[in-house]
C-alpha positions in Angstrom: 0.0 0.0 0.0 1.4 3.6 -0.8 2.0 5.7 1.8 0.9 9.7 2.3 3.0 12.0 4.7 1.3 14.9 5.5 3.1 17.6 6.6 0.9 18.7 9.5 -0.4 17.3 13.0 -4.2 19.2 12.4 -6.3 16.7 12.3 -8.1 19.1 9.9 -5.7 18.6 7.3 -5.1 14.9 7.7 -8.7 14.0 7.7 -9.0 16.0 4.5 -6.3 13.7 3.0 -7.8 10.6 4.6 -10.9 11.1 2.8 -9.6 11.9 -0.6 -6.8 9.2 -1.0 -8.9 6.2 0.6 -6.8 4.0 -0.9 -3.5 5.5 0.8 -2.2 4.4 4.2 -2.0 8.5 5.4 -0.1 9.4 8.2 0.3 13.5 9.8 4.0 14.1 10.3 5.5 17.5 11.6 7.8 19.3 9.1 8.6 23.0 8.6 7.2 25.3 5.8 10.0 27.8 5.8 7.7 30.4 5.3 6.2 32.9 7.8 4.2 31.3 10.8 1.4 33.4 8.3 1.6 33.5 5.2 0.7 37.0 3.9 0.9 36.3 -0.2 -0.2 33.9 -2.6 3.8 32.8 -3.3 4.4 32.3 0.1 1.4 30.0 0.6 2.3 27.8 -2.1 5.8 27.8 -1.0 4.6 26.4 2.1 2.5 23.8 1.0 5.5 22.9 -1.3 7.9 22.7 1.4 5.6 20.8 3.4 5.3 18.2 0.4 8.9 18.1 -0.5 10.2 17.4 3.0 7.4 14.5 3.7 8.2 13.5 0.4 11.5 13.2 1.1 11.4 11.1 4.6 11.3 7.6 3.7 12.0 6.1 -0.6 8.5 5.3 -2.3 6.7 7.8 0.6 4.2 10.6 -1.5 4.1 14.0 0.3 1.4 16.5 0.7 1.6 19.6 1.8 -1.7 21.8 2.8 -0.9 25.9 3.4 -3.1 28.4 4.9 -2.6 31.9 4.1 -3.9 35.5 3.4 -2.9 37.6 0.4 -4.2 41.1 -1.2 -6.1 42.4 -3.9 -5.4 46.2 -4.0 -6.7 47.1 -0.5 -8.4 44.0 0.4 -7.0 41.2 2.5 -8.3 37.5 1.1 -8.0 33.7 2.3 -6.0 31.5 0.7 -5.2 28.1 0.7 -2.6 26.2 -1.1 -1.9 22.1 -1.5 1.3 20.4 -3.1 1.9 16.3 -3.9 5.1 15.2 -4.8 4.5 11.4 -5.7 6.8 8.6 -5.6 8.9 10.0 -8.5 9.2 13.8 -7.8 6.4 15.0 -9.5 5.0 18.1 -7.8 1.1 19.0 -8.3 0.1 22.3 -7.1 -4.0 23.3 -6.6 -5.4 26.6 -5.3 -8.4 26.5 -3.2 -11.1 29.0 -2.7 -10.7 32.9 -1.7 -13.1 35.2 0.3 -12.4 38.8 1.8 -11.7 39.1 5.2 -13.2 42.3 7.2 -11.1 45.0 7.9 -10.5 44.3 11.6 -9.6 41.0 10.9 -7.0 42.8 8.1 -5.6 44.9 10.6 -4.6 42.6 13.5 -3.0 40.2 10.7 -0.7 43.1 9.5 -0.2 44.0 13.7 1.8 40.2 13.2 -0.8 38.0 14.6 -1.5 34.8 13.1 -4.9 34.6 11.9 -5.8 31.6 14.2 -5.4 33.3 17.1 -7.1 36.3 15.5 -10.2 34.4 14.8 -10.3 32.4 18.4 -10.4 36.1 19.6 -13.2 37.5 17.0 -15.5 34.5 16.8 -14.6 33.7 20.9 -13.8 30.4 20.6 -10.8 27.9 20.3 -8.5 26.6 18.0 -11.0 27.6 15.3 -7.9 26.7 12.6 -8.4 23.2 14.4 -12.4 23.0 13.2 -14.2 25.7 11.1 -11.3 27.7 10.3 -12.1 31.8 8.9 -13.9 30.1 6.0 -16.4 28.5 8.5 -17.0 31.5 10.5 -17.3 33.9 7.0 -19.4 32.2 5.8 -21.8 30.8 8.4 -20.5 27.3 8.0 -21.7 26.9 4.0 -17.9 26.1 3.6 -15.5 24.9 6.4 -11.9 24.8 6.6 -11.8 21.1 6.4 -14.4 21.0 3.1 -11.8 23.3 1.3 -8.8 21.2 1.8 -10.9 18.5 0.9 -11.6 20.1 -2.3 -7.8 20.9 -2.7 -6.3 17.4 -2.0 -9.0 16.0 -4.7 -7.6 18.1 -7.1 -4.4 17.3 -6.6 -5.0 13.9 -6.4 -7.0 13.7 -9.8 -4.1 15.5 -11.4 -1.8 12.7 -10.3 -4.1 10.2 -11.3 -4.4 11.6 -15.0 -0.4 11.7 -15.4 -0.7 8.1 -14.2 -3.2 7.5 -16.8 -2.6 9.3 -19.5 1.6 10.1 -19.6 
């Protein structure tokens, strides 16, 4: 059976790949991103997750990585989510999807650039914990519709059909 390392102990993240790669035995392992503890562009995001991928990828011979990268990044004056996912497979080919984006409200926008990570920010605005744990910002924006583990769902299947066409097709 192939084995998945993803590069995170949130169960958010790992239940995300559990559900998409069924197949897979999937294990969370801790590994750096070597980006900012928040990610404050779209390029650093996916730099993350590509860290992430590349380092579980490169644990143990035959091992897949996959890398899932929270983040915020701007459109003129507006401060958005983003969410970034990377696979390296068994022969070091990297797979890169982009998940879904929705403004964040201005006090949420200036706390971020005040250095906070937006976990803690949104334990403090939504008064709850370890929010990035459960809903995540997309949950509480958008009154649950979408939640943080939904997106990386979404994420990891595209990443994982890509994979399977270059199986399939190259």
């Amino acid at each position: 059976m192939v084995r998945i390392y993803i590069g995170s102990q949130n169960p958010t993240k790992i239940n995300s790949v559990k559900e998409v790669f069924t197949e897979f035995e999937v294990d969370g392992v801790d590994v750096e991103s070597k980006v900012s503890a928040q990610p404050f562009s779209d390029e650093e995001t996916q730099e993350g997750a590509i860290n992430r991928a590349r380092e579980c990828a490169n644990m143990r011979k035959g091992v897949m990585g996959l890398g899932l990268e929270g983040g915020v990044m701007e459109i003129e004056d507006d401060l958005y989510l983003c969410n970034w996912g990377a696979l390296v497979d068994e022969k070091e080919n990297l797979y890169l999807a982009s998940g879904a984006r929705i403004p964040l409200p201005e006090e949420i926008k200036l706390e971020l650039e005040k250095g906070r990570e937006l976990g803690d920010v949104m334990d403090d605005y939504a008064d709850k914990r370890e929010v990035r744990r459960n809903e995540g910002a997309i949950g509480i924006f958008t009154n649950s519709m979408v939640e943080r583990k939904d997106m990386f769902v979404h994420i990891t299947q595209l990443l994982k059909g890509q994979y399977e066409f270059d199986r399939k097709f190259r």
